[in-house]
N, C-alpha and C positions, 0 to 999 in steps of 0.2 A: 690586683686580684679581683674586686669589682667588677670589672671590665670582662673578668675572663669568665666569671659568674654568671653574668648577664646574656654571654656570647653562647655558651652552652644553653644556657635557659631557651634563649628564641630558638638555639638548633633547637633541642631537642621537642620545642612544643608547635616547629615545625616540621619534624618527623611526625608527629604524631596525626597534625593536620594532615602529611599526607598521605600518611597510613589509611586513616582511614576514607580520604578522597579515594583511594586506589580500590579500596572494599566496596564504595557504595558503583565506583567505573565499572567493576567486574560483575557485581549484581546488574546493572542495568544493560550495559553495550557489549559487554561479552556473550557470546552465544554457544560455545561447547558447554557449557555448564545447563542452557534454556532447551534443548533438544529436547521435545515432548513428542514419539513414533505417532501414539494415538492423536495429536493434535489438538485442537480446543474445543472443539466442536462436538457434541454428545449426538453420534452421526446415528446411535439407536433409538433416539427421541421421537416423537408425532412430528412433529416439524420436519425434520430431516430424514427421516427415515427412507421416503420410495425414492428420494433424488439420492442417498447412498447407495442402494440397490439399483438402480441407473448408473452410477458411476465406476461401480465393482462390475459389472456388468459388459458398458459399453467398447467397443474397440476403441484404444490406446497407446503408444506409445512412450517409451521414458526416451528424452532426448536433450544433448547438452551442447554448450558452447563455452569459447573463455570470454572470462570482460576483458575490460580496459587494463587490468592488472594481471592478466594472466591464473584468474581465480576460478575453478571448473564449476559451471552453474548448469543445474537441472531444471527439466521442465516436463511435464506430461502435455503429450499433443494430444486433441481429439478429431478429427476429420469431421467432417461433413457429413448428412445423409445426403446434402443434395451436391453432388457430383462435377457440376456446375456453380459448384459457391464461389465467389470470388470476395467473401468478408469472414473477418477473424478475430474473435474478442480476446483480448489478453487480460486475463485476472490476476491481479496481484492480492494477497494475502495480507495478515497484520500480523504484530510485533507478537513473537513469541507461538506464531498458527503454522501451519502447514500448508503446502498448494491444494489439497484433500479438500482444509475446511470450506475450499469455494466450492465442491461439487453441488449445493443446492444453486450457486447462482449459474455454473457452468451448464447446469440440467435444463436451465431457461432458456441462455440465447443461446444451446445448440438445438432445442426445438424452434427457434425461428430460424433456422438452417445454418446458422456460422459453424465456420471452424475454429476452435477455443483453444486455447493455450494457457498453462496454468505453470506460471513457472516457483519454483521454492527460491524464495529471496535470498541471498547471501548470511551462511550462517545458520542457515535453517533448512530443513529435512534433507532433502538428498545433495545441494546445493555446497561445497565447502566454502571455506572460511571459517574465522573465530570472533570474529564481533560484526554488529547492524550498528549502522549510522544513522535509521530513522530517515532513511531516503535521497540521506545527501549523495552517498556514492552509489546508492539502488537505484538512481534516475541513471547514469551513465550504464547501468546493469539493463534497465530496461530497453535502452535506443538501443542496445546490444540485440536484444530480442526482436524489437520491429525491425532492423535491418536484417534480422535472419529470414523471420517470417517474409518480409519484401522478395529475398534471395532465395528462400527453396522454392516458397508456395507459389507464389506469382507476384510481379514486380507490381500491378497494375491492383493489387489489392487494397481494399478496402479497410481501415482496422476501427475497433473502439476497443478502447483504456478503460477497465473499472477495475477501482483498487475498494479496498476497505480499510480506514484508521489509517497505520500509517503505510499501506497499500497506497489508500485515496488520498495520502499526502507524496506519496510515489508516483502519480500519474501527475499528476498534477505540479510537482517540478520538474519532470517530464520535459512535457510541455513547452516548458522557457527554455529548449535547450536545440531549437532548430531543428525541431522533428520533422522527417518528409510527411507531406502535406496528402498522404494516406490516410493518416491518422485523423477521421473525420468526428469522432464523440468521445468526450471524456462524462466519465461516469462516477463522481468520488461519494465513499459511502463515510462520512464520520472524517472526515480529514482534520488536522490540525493545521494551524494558523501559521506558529513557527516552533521548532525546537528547543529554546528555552524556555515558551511560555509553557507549553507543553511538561516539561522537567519540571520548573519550580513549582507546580500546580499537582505535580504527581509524585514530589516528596514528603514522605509518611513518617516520622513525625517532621512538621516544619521547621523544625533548627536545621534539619539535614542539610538544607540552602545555604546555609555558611559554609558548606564545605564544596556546591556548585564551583566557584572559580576554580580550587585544586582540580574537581573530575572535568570540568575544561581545560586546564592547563595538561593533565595527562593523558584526555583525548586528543588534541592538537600535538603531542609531542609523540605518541605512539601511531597515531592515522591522521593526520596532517589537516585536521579538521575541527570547529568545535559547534557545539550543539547549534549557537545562535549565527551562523551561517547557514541553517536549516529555516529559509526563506518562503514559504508556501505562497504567501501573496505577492510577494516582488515577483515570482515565479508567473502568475496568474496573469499579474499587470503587461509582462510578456505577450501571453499567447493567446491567440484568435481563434482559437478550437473553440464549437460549442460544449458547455458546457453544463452537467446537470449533478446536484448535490444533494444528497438528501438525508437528513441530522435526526436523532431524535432531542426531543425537549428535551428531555431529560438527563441526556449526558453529561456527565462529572468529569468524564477521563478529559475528553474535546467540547467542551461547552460549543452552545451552539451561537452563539454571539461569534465564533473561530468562522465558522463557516460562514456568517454573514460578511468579516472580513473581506473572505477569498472574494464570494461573489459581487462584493461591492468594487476589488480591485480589478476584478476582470474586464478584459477588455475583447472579449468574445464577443462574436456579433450576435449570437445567442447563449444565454446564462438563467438558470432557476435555481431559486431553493425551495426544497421541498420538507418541509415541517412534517415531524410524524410525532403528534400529540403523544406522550407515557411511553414515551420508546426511551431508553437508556444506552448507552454507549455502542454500535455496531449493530444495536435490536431493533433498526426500522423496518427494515424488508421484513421480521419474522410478525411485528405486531403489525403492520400494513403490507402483507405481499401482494391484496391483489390492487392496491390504489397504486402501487410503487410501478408494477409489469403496467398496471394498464397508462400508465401517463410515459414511460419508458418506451414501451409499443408504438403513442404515439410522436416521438422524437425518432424511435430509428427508422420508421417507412418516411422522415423526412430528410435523412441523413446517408439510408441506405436502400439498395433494391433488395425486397426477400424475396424466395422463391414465392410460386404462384400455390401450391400447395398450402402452403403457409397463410398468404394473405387472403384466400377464399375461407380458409377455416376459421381465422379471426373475425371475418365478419358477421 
């Protein structure tokens, strides 16, 4: 009878463990429940304001493709003013945002004449699915994207990657994954280092970590993956793209020691980090926009031709 005591006791206070492993998987990696229309981004503020009215504004379309799973994925395209562009920036967004909240970065480099592409990550706004993976399956979402952009716009195009948070940890495993040699600048705004450092660092209260193994063992058994396969540096160590990063001090979500990582593992022929003093998690560009574009500017007339309109005004 002991025995039989005992044997219910661990079931049942392993039900319990994965009870509630199952509640904290759904709160984090599930996405029908995270769907926010408005997005994160307070697109009425000082900051954001005339580059939302530029984006409400500009010519547009909504345009999709499937991934590697047969998962219908959306994107907003933006053309060109210069007619003649043969470069195309693709922005990835962060966990729980919209393809929208990038219109202040999309406002930038479609005034050095690109053509932008803004796609909604798996899971999130227009995009289906019901769970993010933090970029382990959104990197194979992405080569999805530069192979389309290759195949409509022009084969012989030019591209750069900037993602944001785990956007900029989505370009950036990218990256390691034999991307056509288009892809001339990654651009990662706040990226993370890996996936479970990332988790254990952003569970609120810290016991929740004792139950980390059960929501990896239920994300490996339901998407065939677990968080700490979510590799940013072994990624990095990969790939020969240049590279440019730029953290604030102040971030808690992604410390900025994550991003010193990357760029230490990198083995790009060109790599910077760029420090933006009092800036907190994704708030570099809003507390340094014009040191960011102006050292940004100069990387891409090294990486890309802009129109002549463009580079006469800049001067």
């Amino acid at each position: 009878m002991k025995t039989e005591y005992i044997i219910l006791i661990v079931v049942g206070i392993l039900l319990i463990y994965f009870f509630i492993s199952y509640f904290i998987y759904r709160r984090i990696f599930r996405t029908d429940s995270l769907k926010q229309p408005s997005g994160l981004v307070d697109q009425e503020s000082a900051f954001f304001s005339s580059s939302w009215q530029w984006y409400m504004n500009i010519p547009k379309e909504t345009i999709s493709i499937r991934s590697y799973d047969n998962v219908k994925l959306s994107a907003v395209y933006i053309p060109s003013f210069d007619e003649k562009s043969t470069n195309t920036a693709i922005l990835c967004h962060g966990y729980r945002s919209l393809n929208s909240d990038m219109a202040v970065i999309a406002k930038m480099y479609s005034e050095l004449g690109f053509r932008i592409l803004l796609p909604d990550a798996r899971g999130h706004g227009l995009s289906k699915g019901v769970f993010t993976s933090f970029g382990y399956y959104e990197r194979y979402d992405l080569k999805r994207w530069i192979q389309h952009i290759l195949r409509t716009y022009g084969a012989t195009d030019n591209i750069l990657l900037h993602g944001v948070s785990m956007g900029a940890a989505t370009v950036i495993l990218t990256t390691g994954l034999g991307i056509p040699d288009n892809v001339k600048m990654v651009v990662a705004d706040s990226p993370f280092s890996n996936g479970f450092g990332l988790l254990s660092r952003s569970m609120q209260p810290k016991i929740l970590n004792f139950f980390l193994p059960g929501v990896f063992a239920i994300t490996y058994y339901l998407h065939k993956f677990i968080p700490g396969q979510i590799n940013v540096v072994k990624a990095a160590k990969k790939a020969i793209i240049p590279l440019f990063i730029f953290h604030g001090e102040k971030d808690t979500v992604c410390p900025i020691f994550m991003a010193k990582k990357i760029i230490s593992a990198s083995q790009a022929p060109f790599k910077e980090l760029y420090c933006v003093p009092g800036a907190k998690h994704a708030e570099g560009y809003i507390v340094d926009k014009t040191g960011i574009e102006g050292r940004l500017l100069e990387l891409i007339n090294t990486y890309f031709t802009l129109p002549k309109s463009v580079t006469s005004k800049k001067k």
